[in-house]
N, C-alpha and C positions, 0 to 999 in steps of 0.2 A: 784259390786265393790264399796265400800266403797272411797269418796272423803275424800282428806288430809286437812283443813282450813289452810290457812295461819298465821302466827302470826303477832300481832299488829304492828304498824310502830313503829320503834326502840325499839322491844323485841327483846333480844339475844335468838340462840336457843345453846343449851347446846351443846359444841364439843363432845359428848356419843353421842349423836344425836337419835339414831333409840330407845333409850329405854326410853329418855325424850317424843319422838315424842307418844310413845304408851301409858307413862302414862298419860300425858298432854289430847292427843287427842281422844285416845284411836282407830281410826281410819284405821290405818295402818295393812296392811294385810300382809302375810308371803311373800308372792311372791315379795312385794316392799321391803320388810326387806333384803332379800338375792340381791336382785341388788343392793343397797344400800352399802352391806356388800364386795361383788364382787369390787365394783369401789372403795372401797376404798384401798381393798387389792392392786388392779391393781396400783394404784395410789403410793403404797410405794414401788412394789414392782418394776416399772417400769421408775419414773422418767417421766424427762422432755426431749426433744434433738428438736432446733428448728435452719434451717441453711438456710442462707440469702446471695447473692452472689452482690456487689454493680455493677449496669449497668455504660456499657465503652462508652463512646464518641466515634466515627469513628476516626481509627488513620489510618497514613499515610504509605504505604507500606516500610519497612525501618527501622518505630521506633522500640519502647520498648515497650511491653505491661503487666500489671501486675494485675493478677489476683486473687480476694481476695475471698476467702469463709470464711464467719462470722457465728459462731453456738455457741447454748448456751444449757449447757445440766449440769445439777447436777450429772450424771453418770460418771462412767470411760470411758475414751476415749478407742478405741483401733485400729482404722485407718481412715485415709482420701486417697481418691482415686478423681484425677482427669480423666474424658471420656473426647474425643473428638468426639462430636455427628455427624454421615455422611448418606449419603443417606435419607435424612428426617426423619432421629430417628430408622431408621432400626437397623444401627451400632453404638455399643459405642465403641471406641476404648483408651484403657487403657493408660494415656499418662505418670502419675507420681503417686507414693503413698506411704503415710507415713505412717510407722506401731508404732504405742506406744508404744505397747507391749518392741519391742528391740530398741527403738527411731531412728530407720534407716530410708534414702528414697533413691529412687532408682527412674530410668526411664525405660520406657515400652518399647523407642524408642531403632533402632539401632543407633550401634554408628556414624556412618556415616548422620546420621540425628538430633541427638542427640540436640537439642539446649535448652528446658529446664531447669530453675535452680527451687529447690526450696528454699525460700527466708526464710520463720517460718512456719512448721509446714503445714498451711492449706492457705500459700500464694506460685501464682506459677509464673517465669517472662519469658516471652517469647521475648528474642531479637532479631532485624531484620526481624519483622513479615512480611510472604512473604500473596501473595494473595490467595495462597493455603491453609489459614491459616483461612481466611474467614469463619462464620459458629456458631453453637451454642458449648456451654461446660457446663458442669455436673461437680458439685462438690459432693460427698457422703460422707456424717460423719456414722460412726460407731461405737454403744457405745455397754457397754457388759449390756445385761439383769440382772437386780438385783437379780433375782428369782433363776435363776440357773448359773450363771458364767459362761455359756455358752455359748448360744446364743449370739447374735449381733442383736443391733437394729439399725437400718437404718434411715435416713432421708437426702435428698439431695434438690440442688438449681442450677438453672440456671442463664447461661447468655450468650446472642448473641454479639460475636465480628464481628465486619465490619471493615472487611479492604481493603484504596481505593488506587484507584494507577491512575496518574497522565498518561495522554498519553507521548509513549515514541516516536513516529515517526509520524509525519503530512508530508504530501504532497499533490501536487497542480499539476495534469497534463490532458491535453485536451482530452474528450471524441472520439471516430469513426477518430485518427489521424492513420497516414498522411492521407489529404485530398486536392482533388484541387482548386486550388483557380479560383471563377468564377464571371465575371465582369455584367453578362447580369441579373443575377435574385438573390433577397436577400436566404440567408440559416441561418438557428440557427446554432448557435455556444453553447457549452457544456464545464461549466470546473467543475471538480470533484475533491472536496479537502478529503482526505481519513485522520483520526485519528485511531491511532491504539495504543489497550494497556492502553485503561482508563477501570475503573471502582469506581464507575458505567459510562455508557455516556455520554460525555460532548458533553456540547452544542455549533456547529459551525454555521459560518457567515462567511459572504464577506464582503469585501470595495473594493471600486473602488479611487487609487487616495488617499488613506489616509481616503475616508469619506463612513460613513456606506452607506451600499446599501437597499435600499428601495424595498423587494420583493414582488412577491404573492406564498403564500403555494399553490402548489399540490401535489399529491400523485400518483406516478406512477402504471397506471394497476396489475392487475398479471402478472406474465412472463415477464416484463421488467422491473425488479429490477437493473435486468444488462444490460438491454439493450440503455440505453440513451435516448436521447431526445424524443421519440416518443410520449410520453402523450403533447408535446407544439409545434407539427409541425404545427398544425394552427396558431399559435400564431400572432397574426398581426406585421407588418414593427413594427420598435422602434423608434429611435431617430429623434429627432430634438432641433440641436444645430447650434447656431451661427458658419460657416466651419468657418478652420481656414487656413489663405490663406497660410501659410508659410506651407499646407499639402499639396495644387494645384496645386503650381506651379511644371513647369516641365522645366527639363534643354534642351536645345537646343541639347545637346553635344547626347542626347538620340534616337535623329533622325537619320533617314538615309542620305544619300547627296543628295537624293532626299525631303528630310521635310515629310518624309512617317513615321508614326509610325514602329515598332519596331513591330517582329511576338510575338504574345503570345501560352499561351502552347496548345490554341484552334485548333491554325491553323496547315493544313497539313506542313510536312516538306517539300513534293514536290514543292509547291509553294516558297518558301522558294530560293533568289539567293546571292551568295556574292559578293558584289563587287570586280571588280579585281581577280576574281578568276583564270579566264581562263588564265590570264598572270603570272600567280605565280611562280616562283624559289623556288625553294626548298632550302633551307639554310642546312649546315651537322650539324646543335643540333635541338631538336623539339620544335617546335614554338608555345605557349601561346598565344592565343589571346585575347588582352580583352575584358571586360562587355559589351555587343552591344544593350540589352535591357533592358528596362526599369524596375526597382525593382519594379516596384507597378502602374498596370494599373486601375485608377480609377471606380468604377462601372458607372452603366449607371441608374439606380436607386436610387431615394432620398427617405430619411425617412423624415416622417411629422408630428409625435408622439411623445411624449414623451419617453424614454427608458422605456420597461416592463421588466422586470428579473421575472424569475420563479425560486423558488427553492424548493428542496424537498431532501427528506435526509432519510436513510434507517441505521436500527442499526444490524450488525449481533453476536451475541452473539458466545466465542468464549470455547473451553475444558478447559482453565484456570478459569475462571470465567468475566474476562475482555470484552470489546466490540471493533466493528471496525464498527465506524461513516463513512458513506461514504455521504458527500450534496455535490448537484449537482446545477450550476450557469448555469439558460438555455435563453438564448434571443438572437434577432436577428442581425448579427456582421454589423456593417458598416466599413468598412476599412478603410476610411477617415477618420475617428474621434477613431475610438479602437486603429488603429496600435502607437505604445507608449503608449498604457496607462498599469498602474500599478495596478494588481490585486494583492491581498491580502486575504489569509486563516485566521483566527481567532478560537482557541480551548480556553472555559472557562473551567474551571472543578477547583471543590472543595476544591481540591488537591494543585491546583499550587496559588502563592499569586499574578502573572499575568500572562494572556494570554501567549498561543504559538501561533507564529505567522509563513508562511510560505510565500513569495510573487513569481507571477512572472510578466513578460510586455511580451506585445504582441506585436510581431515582425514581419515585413515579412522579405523574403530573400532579401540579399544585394550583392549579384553574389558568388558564391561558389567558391574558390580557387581551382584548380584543378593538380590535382602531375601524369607524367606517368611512368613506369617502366616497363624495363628499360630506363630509357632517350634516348640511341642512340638506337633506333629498325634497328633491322637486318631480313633480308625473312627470316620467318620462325620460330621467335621471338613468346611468348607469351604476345603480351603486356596488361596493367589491366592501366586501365585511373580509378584514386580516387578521389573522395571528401575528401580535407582536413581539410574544414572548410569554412567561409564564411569573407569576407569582411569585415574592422574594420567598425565601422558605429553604433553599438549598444554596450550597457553596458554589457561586459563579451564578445564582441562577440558572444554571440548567439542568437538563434532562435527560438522562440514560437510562435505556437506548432511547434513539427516535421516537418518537409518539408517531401514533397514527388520529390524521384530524378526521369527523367526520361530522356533517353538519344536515341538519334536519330542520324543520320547521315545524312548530307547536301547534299543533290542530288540524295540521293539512299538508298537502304536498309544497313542494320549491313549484319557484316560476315557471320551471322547461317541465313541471309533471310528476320528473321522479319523488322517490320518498328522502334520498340520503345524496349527498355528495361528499366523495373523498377529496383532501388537499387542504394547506395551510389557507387557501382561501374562498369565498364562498362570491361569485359574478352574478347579479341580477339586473337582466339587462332591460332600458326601459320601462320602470318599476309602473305599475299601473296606482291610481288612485286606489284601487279595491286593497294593497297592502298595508295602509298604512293602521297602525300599531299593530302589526303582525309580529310575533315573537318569533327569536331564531337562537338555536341549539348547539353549540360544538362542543363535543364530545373527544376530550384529549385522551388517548389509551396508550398503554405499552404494557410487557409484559408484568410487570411490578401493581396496576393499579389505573383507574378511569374516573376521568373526572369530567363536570360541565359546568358551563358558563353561557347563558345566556343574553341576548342583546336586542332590546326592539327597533324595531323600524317606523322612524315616523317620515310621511311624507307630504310635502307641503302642494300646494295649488302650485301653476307652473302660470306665469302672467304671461311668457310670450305664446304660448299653448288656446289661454282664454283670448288673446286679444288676434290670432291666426282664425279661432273660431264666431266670433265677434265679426271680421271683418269679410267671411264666408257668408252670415247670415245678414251683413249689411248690403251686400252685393248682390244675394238675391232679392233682397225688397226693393234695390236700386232697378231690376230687369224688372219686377212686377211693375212698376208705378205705368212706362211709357205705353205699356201694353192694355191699361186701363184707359188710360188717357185716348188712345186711338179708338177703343171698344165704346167710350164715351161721344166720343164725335161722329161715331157710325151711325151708334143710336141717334143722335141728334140729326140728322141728315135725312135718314128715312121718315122720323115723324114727319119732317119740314113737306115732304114730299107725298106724305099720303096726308 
């Protein structure tokens, strides 16, 4: 094969081109002449078509989004077709397309989904873009072939929409609760603040008190994503802080009349005596007793460390595209120094221009208010002793975490035998006469501190009970009488006769 020389720096080569090149060079062989000949034809007879789609910034689940496909082509047009790309480019799904031909456009959607507009031609706007909307898109221009009017020539352009979406729910609640509260040996304590409905995952934190918490990362095993603390049950004691006396001190009013502490939820009930019991009157409405024990028996245990917090945070991705954050706040509680303090949830993400926040305070019980019904119990009665709530004493009145109820009876077992029953309520079902002023015990516990409140039970005669028995014992001396009566005539009959 024969090589082509180039020409001089700034020689024109003639636009005839191939029959300059062969008298010039003389060079050129038949086989370059006809590619030569080919690409030019192809050239006039095919045009140009070249389509560009401008890249979108992350918008926020909500907005407006608009979509531009930019193409440049010397041809006649004859349509643009917007896809919606899914399953990793498996599916294009046909969402808007304009035809030049009849200059109409139309959507691919139903109407019931329909949102869609198109704005000129080869612009498309998407309002209130949901996060299902997340994903690539395909622009296709379509010109008509210059050679035969027939065909269609193709060429398309892409571009990735991201769209984020702002958590819509955070909450903040105690890990392995109800739990009981114990004074003899420290235990981890677990708070788990869950984000739900971000995308992509934002990132959470603690504060204690208003001020960031100082952790250490770890990473929970396998198999206990959900299982809580278990990867920091070694974790050493925590704190050491200056106590604070106004946490110490104890009221006087909390003793017995003997200067004897108060039973905690440790001790047997059996040991367990009221004062004054045995001489007790029954009054006819039921009698409320108050708080007899202390909200909050100090531990027996000091910390002499600094506080360590652990935390660790797990993302599960969810069928929308969204995530649910769940971090976990793991260290050792000291009662003394936690009970009142204000924790605090923190969600950052992308989306919001500041944090969500969710808080709660750590509380123990402050004697449980207790309701029974019916108020005047009758033999035979179904009466339900409730937790109604607990003592003013804290912000909101309540309680963090959960308490755990359990309830017992003073000197002897419950009606069905056992010694204790768990639950905010206590069912005694057709109370017999033998209970009445029988005393009854609930014992409110959480990790923070145990407290109790007791309630008697009085129960009155039941009149439709006496007069069912009444009318049993009328009935039988109504079948004796006739039976005498006869036995009376018998006798009389026989003497007559002997």
């Amino acid at each position: 094969m024969v090589g082509i020389t180039r020409p001089r720096p700034g020689e024109p080569v003639n636009a005839n081109g191939v029959w300059d090149l062969l008298q010039n060079k003389g060079k050129m062989t038949v086989f370059s002449l006809c590619l030569l000949l080919c690409a030019d034809l192809l050239d006039l007879a095919v045009g140009y078509l070249t389509v560009t789609i401008e890249p979108l910034p992350p918008v926020v689940v909500g907005e407006t989004v608009t979509l531009k496909c930019n193409f440049k082509t010397d041809g006649r047009l004859r349509e643009i077709v917007w896809y919606r790309v899914t399953d990793g480019g498996t599916i294009k799904q046909k969402i808007f397309t304009y035809d030049a031909m009849f200059n109409t456009n139309y959507s691919h959607m139903e109407d019931y989904r329909r949102r869609e507009d198109l704005v000129y031609q080869s612009t498309v706007r998407l309002p209130e873009v949901r996060i299902s909307d997340n994903g690539p898109y395909e622009c296709h221009v379509g010109i008509y072939d210059r050679a035969t009017r027939e065909k269609v020539v193709l060429a398309s352009g892409n571009v990735f929409l991201t769209v984020m979406s702002p958590p819509n729910n955070i909450s903040v609640v105690a890990e392995n609760t109800p739990a009981p509260f114990s004074r003899y040996q420290a235990q981890n304590f677990t708070l788990v603040c869950t984000a739900k409905g971000g995308k992509p995952a934002p990132s959470v934190y603690f504060k204690r008190d208003g001020e960031l918490i100082e952790v250490i990362s770890y990473t929970l095993p396998s198999g206990e994503q959900d299982g809580g603390s278990a990867g920091v049950r070694g974790a050493r004691p925590l704190i050491s802080r200056d106590l604070d006396d106004t946490k110490l001190q104890r009221s006087l009013s909390l003793l017995d009349p003997e200067g004897r502490a108060p039973r905690q939820y440790t001790d047997s009930p059996q040991r367990v005596h009221t004062q004054g019991q045995q001489s007790y009157e029954p009054s006819p409405a039921t009698e409320v007793i108050p708080e007899t024990v202390v909200s909050r028996e100090f531990p027996r245990w000091v910390h002499s460390t600094d506080p360590l917090y652990y935390f660790s945070h797990t993302n599960i991705p969810q069928s929308d595209g969204s995530v649910v954050v769940q971090a976990r706040l793991t260290w050792t509680l000291n009662p003394q120094l936690d009970n009142d303090a204000l924790f605090s949830c923190e969600v950052k993400h992308p989306a919001l221009s500041m944090p969500m926040q969710t808080e709660v305070t750590l509380a123990a019980p402050k004697g449980p208010k207790l309701s029974m019904s019916p108020t005047r119990a009758k033999v035979g009665d179904t009466v339900r002793i409730t937790v109604q709530g607990f003592q003013v004493g804290s912000p909101g009145n309540e309680v963090f975490p959960e308490p755990l109820f359990t309830w017992t009876r003073v000197g002897g077992r419950l009606l069905d035998g056992s010694t204790e029953r768990d639950g905010k309520e206590l069912i005694l079902e057709r109370v017999p006469a033998e209970l009445n002023g029988s005393m009854y015990r609930c014992t409110a516990q959480n990790p923070l501190g145990s407290t109790d409140t007791h309630t008697r039970l009085i129960v009155f005669e039941n009149p439709s009970m006496m007069k069912n028995t009444q009318n049993q014992n009328n009935g039988a001396s109504r079948v004796d009488i006739p039976g005498l009566t006869w036995m009376a005539l018998v006798l009389t009959v026989t003497v007559e006769l002997t």
